[in-house]
C-alpha positions as CSV (number, residue, x, y, z in Angstrom):
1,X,-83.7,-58.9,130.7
2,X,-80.0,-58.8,131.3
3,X,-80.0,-54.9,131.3
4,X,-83.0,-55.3,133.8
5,X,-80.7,-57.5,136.4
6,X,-78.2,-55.5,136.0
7,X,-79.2,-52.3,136.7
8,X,-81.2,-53.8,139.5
9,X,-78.4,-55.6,141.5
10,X,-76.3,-51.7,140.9
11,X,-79.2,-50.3,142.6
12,X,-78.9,-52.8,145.2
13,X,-75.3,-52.2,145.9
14,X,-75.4,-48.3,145.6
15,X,-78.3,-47.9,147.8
16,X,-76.9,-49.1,151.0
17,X,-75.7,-47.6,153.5
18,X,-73.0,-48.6,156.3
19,X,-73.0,-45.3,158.2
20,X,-73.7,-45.3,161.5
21,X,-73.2,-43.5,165.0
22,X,-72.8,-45.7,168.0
23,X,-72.8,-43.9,172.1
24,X,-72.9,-44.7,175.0
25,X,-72.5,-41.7,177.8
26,X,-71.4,-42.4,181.5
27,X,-72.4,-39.0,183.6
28,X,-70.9,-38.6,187.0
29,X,-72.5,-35.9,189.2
30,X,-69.7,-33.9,191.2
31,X,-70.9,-31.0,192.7
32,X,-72.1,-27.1,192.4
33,X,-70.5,-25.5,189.3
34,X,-68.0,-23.3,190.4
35,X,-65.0,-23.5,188.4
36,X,-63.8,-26.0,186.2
37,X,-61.8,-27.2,183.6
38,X,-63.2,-26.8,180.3
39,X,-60.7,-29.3,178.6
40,X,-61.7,-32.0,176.2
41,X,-59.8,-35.4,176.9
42,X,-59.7,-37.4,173.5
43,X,-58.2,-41.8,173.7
44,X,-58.9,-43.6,170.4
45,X,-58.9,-47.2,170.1
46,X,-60.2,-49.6,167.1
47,X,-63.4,-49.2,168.7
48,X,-63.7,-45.7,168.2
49,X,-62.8,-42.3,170.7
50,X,-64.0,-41.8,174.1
51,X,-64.0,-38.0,175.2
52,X,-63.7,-36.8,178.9
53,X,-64.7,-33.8,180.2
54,X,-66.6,-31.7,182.7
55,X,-70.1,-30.1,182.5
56,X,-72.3,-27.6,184.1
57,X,-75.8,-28.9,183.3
58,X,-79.4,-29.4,184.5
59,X,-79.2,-31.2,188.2
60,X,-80.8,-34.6,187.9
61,X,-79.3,-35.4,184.5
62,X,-79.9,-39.5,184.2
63,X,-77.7,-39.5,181.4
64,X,-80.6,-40.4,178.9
65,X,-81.7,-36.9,177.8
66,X,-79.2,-35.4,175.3
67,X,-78.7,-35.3,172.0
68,X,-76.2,-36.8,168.9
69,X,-76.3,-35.7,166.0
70,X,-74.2,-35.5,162.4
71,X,-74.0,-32.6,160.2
72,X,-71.9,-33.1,157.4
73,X,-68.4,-34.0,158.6
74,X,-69.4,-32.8,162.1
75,X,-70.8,-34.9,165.3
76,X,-72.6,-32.5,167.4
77,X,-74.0,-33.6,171.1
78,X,-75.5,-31.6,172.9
79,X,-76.7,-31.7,177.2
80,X,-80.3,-30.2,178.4
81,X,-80.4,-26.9,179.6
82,X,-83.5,-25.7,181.4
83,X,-84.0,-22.3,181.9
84,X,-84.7,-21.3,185.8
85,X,-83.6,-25.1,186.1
86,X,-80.8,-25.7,188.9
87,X,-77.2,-26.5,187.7
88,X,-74.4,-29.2,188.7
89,X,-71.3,-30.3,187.8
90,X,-70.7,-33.4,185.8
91,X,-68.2,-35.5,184.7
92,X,-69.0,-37.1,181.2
93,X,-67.8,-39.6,179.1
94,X,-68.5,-40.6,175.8
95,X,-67.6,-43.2,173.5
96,X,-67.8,-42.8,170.0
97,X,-68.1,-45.1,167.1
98,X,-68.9,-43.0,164.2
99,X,-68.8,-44.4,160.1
100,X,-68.1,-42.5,158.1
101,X,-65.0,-40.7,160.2
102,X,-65.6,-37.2,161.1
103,X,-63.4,-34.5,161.6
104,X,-65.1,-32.3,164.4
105,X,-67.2,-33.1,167.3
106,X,-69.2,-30.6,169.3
107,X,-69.2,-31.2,172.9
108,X,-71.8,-29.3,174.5
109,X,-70.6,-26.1,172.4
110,X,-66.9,-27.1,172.4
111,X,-65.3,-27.8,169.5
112,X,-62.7,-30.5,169.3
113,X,-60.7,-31.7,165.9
114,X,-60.3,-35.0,165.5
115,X,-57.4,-35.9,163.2
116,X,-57.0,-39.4,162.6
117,X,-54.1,-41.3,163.3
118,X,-51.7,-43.4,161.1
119,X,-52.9,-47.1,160.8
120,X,-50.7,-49.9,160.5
């Protein structure tokens, strides 16, 4: 009976998971999409990383259609893009709280490197 309570409070333990990815995307439509900067603009906090940047996507994005997703050590998000579908410029940013840390993130087919920071 022991064995039994054991094994079944190990299972317990080992069987949950804390991982978890936390968004939340502010979109700011700016114009046609001419030219722009393709930079990536990366602040951590405690809370996480927020990403800045500028993209050429469907006109009429609400900021509720795209995608997050993790593969591996990798966050990838990803914007709608309709064929035949009209294009503007937007300014996005993202915050990210991600568990278990990740090492890349994939901004509409950008790749940035996140290396994590000394903590005191």
């Amino acid at each position: 009976m022991r064995n039994i309570f054991f094994l079944a409070i190990c299972f317990a333990l080992f069987s949950c998971s804390d991982s978890f990815i936390n968004h939340d995307l502010k979109s700011e439509r700016i114009g046609e999409c001419d030219s722009y900067s393709r930079s990536v603009q990366m602040t951590s906090n405690i809370y996480g990383e927020r990403y800045e940047f500028f993209s050429c996507i469907d006109d009429g994005f609400d900021g509720k259609k795209y995608s997050v997703e993790r593969k591996g050590d990798s966050i990838i998000v990803n914007f709608p893009k309709t064929a035949n579908t009209k294009k503007a410029l937007y300014k996005i940013a993202i915050d990210m709280d991600v568990k278990p840390r990740y090492n890349l993130i994939i901004l509409d087919e950008r790749e940035v490197h996140v290396v994590p920071s000394t903590r005191l």
